[in-house]
DSSP file (Angstrom, degrees, kcal/mol; ACC not computed):
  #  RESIDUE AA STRUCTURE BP1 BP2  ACC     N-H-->O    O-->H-N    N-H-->O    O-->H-N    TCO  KAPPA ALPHA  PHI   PSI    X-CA   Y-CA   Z-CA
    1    1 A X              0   0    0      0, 0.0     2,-0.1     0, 0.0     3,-0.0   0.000 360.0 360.0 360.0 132.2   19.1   24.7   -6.6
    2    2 A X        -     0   0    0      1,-0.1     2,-0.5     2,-0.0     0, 0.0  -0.318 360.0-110.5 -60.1 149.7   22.4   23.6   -8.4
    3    3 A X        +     0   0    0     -2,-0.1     2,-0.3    20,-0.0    -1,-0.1  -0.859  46.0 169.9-105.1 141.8   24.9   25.9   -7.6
    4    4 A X        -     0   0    0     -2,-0.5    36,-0.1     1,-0.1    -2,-0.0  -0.973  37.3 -76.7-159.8 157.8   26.3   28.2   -9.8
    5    5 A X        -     0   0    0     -2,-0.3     2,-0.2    35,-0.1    -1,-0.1  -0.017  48.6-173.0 -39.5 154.3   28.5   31.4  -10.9
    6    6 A X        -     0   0    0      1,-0.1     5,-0.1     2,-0.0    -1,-0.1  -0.854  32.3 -90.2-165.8 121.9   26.8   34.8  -10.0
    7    7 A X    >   -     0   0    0     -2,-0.2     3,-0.5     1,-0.1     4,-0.4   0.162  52.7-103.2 -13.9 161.1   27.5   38.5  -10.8
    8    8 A X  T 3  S+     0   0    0      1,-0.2     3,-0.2     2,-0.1    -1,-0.1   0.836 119.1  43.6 -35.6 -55.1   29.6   39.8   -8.1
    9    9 A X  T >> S+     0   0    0      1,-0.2     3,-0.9     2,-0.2     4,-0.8   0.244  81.9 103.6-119.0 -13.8   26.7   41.6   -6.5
   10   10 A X  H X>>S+     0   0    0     -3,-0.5     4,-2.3     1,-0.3     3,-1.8   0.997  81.5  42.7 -65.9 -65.9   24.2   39.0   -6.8
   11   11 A X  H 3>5S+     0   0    0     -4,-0.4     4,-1.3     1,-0.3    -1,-0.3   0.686 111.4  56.9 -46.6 -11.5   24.2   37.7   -3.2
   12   12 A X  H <>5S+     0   0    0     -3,-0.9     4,-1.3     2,-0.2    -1,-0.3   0.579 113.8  45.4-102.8 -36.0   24.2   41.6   -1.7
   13   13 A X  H <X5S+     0   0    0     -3,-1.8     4,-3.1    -4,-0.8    -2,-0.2   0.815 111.3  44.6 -84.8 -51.2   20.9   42.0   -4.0
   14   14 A X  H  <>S+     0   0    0     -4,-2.3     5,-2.0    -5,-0.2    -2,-0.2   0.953 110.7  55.6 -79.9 -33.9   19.1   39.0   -3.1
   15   15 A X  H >X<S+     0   0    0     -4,-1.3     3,-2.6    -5,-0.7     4,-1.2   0.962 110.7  52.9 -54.1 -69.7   20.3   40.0    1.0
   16   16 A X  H 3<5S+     0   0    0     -4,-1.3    -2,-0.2     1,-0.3    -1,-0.1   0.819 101.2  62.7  -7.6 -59.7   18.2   43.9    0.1
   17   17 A X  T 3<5S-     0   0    0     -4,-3.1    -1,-0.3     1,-0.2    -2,-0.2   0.394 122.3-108.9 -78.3  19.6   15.6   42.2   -0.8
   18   18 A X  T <45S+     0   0    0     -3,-2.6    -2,-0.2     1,-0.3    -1,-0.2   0.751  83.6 107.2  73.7  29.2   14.7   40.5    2.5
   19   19 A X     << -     0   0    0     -5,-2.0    -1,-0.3    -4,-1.2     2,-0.3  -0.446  61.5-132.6-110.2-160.6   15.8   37.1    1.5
   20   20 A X        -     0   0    0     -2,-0.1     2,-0.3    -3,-0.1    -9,-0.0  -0.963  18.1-153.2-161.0 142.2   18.9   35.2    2.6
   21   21 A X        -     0   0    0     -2,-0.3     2,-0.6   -10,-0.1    -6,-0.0  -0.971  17.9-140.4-126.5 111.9   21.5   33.2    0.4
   22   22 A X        +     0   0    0     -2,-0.3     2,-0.3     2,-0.0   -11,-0.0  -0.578  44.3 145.2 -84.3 129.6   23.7   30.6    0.7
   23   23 A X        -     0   0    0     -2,-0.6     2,-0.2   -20,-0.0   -20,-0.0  -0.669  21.7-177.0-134.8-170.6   27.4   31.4   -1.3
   24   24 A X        -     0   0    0     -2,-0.3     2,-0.4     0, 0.0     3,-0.1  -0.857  39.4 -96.5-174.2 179.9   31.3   30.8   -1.3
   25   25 A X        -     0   0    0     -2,-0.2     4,-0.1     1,-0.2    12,-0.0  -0.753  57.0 -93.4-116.3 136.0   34.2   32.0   -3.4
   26   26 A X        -     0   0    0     -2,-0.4    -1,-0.2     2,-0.2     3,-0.1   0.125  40.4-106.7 -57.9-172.5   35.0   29.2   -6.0
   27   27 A X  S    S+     0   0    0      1,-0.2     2,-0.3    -3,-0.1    -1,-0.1   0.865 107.4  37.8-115.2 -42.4   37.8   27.1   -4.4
   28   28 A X        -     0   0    0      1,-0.1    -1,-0.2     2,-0.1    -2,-0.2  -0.811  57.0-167.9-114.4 155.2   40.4   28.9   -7.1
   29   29 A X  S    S+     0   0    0     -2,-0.3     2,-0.4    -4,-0.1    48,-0.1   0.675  74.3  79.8-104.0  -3.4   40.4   32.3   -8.1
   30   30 A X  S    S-     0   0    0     47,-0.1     2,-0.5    48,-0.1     7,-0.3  -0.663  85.3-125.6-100.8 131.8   42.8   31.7  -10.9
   31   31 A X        +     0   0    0     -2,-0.4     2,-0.2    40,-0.1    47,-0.1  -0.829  49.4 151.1 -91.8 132.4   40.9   30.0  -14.4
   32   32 A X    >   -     0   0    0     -2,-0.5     3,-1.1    -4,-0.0     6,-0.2  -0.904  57.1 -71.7-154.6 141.6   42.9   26.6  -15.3
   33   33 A X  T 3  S+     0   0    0      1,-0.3     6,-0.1    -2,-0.2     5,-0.0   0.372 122.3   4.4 -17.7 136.0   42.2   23.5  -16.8
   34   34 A X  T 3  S+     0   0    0      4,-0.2    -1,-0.3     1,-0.1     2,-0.2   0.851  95.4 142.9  44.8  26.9   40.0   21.3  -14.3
   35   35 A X    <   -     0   0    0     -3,-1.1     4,-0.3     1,-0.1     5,-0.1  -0.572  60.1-125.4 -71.9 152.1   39.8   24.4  -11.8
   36   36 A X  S >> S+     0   0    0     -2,-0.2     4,-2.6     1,-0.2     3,-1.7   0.960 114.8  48.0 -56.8 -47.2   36.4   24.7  -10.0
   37   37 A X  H 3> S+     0   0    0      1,-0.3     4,-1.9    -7,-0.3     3,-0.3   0.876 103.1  56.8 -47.6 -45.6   36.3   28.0  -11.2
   38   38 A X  H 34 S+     0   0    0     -8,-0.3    -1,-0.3     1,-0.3    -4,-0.2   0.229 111.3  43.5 -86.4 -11.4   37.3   27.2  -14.6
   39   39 A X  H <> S+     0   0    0     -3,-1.7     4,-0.6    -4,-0.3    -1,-0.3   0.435 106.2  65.9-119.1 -17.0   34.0   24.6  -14.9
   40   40 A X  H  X S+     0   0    0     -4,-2.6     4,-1.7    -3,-0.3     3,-0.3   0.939 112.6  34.6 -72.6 -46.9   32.0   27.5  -13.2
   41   41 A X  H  X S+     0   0    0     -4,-1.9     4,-0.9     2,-0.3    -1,-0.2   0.581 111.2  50.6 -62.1 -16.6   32.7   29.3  -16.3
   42   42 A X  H  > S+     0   0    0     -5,-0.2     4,-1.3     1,-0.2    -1,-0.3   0.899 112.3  54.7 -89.2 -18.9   32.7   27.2  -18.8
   43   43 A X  H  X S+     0   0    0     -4,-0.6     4,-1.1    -3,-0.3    -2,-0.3   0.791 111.4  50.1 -88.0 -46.6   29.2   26.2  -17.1
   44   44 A X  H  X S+     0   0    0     -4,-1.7     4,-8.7     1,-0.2    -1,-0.2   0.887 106.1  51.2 -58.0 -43.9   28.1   29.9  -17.4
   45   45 A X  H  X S+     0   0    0     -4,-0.9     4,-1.7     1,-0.3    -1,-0.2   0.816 100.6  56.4 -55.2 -48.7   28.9   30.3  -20.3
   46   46 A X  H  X S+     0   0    0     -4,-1.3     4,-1.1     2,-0.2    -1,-0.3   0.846 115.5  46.8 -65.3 -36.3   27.0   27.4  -21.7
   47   47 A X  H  X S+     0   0    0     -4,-1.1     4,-1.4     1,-0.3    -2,-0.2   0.861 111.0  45.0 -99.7 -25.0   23.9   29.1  -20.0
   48   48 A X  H  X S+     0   0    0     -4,-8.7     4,-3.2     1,-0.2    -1,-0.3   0.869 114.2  48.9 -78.4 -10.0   24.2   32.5  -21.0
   49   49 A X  H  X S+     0   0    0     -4,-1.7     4,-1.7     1,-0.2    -2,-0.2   0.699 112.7  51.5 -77.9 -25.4   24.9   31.2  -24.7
   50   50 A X  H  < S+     0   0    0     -4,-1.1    -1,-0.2     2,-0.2    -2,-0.2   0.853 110.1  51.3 -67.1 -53.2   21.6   28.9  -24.0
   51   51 A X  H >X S+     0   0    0     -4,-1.4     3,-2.6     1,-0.3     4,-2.2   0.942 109.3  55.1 -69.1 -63.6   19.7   32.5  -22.8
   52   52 A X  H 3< S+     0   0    0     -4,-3.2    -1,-0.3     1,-0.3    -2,-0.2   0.891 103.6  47.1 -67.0 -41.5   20.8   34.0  -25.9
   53   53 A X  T 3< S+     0   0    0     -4,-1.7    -1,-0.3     1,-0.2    -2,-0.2   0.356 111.3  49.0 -84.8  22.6   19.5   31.9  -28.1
   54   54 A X  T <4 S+     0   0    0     -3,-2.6     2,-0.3     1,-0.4    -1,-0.2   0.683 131.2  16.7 -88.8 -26.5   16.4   31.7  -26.7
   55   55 A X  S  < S-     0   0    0     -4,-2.2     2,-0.8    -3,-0.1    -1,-0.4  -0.891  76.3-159.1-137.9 100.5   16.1   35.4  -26.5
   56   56 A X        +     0   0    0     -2,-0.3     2,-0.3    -3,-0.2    -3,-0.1  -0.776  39.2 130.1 -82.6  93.0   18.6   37.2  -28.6
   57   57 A X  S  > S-     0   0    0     -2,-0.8     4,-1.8     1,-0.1     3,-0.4  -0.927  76.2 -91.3-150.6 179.9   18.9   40.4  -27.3
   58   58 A X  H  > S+     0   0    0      1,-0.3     4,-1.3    -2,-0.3     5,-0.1   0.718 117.5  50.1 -68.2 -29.1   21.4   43.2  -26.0
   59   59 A X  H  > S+     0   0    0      1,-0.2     4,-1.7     2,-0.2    -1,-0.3   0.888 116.9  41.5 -86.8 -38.7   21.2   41.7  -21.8
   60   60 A X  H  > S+     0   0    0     -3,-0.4     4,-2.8     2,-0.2    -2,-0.2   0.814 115.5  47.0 -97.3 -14.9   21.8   38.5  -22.8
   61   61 A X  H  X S+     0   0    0     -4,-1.8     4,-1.6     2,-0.2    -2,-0.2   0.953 115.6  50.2 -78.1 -87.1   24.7   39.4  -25.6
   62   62 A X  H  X S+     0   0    0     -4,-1.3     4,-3.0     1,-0.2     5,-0.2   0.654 101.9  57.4 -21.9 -66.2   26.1   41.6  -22.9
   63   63 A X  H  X S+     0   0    0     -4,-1.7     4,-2.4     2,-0.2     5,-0.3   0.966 110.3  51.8 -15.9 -88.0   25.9   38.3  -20.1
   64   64 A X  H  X S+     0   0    0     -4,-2.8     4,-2.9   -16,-0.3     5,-0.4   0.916 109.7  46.0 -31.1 -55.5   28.3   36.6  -22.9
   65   65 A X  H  X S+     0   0    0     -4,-1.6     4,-2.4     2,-0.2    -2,-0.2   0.935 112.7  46.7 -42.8 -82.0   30.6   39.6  -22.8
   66   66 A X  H  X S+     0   0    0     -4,-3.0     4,-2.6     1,-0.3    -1,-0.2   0.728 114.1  50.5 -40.5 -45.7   30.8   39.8  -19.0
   67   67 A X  H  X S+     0   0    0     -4,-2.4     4,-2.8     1,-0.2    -1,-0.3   0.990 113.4  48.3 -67.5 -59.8   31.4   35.5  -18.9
   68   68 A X  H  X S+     0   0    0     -4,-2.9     4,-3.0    -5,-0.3    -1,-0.2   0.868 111.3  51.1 -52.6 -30.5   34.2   36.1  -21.5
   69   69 A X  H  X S+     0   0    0     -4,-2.4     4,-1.4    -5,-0.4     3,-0.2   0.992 107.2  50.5 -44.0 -82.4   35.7   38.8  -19.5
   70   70 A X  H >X>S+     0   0    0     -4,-2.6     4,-1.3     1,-0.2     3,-1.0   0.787 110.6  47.8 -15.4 -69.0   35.8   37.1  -16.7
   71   71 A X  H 3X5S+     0   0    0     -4,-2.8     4,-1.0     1,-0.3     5,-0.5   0.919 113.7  45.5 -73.2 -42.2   37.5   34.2  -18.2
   72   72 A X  H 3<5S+     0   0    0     -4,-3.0     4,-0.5    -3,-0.2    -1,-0.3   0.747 111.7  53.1 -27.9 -38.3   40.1   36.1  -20.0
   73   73 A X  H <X5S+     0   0    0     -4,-1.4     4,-1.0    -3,-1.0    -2,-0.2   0.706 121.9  31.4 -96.5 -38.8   40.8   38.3  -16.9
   74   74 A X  H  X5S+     0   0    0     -4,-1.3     4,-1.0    -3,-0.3     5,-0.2   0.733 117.8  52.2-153.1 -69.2   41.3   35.1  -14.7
   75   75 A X  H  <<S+     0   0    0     -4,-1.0    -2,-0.2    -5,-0.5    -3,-0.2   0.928 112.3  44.1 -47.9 -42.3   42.7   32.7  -17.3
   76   76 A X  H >> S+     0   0    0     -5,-0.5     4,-1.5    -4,-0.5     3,-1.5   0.932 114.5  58.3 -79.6 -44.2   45.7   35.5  -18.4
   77   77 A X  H >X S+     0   0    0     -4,-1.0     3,-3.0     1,-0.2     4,-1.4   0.896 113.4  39.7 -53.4 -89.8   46.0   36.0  -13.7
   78   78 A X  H 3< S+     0   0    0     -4,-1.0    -1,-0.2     1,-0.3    -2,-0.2   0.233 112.4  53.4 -90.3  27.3   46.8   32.2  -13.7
   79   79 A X  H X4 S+     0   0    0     -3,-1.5     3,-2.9    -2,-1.3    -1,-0.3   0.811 114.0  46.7 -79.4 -42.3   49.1   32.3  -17.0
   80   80 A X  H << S+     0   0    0     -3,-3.0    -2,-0.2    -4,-1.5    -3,-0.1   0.910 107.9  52.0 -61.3 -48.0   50.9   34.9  -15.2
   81   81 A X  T 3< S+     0   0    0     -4,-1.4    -1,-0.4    -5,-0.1    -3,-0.1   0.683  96.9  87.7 -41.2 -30.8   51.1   32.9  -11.9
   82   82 A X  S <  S-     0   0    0     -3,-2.9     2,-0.3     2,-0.1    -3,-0.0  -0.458  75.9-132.4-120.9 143.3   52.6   29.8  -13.9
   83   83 A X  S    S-     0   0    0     -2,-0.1    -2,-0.0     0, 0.0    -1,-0.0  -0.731  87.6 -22.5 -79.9 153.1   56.9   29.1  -14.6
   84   84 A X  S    S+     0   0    0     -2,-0.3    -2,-0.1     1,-0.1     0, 0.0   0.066 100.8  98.8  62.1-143.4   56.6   28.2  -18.5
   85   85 A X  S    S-     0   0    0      0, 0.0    -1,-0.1     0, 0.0    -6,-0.1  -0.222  86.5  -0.2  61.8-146.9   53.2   26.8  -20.2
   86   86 A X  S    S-     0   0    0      3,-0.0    -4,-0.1     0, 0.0     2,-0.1  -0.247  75.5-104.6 -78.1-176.9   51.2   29.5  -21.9
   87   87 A X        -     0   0    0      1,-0.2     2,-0.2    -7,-0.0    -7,-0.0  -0.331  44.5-105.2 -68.2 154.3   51.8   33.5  -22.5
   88   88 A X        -     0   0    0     -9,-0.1     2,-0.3    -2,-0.1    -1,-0.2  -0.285  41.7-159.4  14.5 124.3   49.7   35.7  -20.3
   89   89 A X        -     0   0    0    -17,-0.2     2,-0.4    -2,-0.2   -10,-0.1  -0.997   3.9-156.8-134.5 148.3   46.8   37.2  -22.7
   90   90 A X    >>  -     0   0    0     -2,-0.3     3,-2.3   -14,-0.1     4,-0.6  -0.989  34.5 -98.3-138.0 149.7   44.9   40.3  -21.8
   91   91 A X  H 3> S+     0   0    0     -2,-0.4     4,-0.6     1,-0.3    -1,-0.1   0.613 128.6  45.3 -41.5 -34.1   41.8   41.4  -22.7
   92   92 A X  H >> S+     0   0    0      2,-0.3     4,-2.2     1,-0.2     3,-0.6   0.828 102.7  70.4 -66.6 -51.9   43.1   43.7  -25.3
   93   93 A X  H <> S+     0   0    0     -3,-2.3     4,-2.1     1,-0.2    -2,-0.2   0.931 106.4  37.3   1.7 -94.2   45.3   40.7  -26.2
   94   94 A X  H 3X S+     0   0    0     -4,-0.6     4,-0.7     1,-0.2    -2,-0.3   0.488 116.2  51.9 -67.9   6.4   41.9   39.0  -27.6
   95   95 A X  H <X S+     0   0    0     -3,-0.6     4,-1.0    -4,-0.6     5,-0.3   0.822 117.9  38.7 -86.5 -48.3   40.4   42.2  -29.1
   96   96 A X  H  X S+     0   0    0     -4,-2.2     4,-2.1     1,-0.2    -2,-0.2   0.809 111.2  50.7 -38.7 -50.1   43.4   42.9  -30.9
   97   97 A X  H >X S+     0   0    0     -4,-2.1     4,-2.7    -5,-0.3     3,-1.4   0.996 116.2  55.4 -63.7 -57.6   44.4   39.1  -32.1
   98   98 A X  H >X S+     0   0    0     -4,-0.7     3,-1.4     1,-0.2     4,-1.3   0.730 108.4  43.1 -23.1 -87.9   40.1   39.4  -33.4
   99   99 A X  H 3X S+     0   0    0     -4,-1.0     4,-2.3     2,-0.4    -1,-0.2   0.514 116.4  47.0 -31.8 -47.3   40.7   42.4  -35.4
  100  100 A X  H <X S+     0   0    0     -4,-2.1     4,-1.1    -3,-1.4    -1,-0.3   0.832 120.0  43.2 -64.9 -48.8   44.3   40.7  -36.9
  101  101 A X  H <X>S+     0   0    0     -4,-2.7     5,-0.8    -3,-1.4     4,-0.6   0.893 111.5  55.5 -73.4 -32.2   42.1   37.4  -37.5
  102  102 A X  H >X5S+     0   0    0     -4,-1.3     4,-2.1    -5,-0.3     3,-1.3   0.964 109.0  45.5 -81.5 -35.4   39.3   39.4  -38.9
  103  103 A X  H 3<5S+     0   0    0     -4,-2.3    -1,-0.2     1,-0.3    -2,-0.2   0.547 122.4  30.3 -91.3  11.3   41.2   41.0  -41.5
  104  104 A X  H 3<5S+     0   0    0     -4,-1.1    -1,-0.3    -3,-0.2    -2,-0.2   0.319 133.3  28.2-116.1  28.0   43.0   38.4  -42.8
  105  105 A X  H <<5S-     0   0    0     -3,-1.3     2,-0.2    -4,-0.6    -3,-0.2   0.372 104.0-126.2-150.9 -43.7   40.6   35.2  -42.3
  106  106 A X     << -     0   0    0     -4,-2.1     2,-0.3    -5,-0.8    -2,-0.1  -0.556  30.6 -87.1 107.8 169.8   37.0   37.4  -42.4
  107  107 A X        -     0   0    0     -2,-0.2     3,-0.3    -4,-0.1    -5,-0.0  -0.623  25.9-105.8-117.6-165.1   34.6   37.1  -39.8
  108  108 A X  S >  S+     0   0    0     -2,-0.3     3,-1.7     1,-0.2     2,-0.5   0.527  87.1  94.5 -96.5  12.8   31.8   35.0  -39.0
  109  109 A X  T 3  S+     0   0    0      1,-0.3    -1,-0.2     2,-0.1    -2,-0.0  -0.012  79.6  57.1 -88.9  30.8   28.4   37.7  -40.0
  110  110 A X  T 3  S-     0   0    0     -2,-0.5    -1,-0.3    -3,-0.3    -2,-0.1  -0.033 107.1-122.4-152.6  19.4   27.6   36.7  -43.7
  111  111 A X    <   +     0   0    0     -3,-1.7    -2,-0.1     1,-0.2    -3,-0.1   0.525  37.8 179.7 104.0 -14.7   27.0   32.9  -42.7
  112  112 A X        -     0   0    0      1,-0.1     2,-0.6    -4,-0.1    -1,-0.2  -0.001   5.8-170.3 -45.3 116.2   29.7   30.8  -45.0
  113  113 A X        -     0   0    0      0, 0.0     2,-0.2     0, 0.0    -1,-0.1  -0.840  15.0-144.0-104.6 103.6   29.3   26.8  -44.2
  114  114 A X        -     0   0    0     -2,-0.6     3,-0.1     1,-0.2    -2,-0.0  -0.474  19.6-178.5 -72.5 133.1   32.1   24.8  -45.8
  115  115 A X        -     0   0    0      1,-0.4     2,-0.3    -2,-0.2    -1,-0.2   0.803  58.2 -16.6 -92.1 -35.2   30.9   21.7  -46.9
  116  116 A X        -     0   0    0      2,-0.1    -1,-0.4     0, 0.0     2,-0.4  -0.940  45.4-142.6-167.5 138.5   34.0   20.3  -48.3
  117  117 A X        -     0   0    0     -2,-0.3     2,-0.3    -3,-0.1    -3,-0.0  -0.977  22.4-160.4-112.6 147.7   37.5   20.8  -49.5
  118  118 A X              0   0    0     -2,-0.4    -2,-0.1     1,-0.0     0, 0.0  -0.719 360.0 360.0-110.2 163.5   39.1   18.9  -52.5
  119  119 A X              0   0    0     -2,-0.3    -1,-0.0     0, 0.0    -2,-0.0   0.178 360.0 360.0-103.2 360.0   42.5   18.3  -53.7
């Protein structure tokens, strides 16, 4: 088995169930460019986005949610951590900047593909 990100709780579940699991805590806890962590996610991400569009439904939407969390929540810890670079962002951050981009830009739920702009 490839190793990969897992709920908090997953090894604690798979121990219940009379198995045994090998794990460790990603080498950083803080998400930053070329972190382990930071490739665990982006690696999650890819698989629950994979999940979902094989089966588009409310567990796998939700999976997306949790991975985005995550990486906000972790990404904004090691802005905070850092002299200079970027701001800090917090989850409320990115609903809020959405909500500002959706009502001046639109959103993405009625499909528009631009083919081409002219001058």
């Amino acid at each position: 088995m490839k190793p990969k990100l897992v709920r908090n709780k997953i090894p604690q579940i798979i121990t219940n169930a009379g198995k045994k699991c090998k794990w460790h805590y990603a080498d950083s806890y803080l998400f930053s460019p070329g972190s382990k962590l930071g490739k665990y996610l982006y690696d999650k991400m890819q698989e629950e986005l994979d999940e979902f569009m094989e089966d588009p439904c409310v567990e796998e939407a939700a999976d997306m949610f949790e991975v985005l969390n995550a990486i906000i929540e972790t990404y904004g810890a090691a802005h905070q951590a850092e002299e200079g670079g970027y701001s800090p962002f917090s989850y409320q951050d990115v609903v809020d900047c959405a909500k500002n981009k959706r009502e001046e830009r639109g959103s993405f739920d009625v499909g528009i593909i631009l083919e081409e702009v002219c001058e």
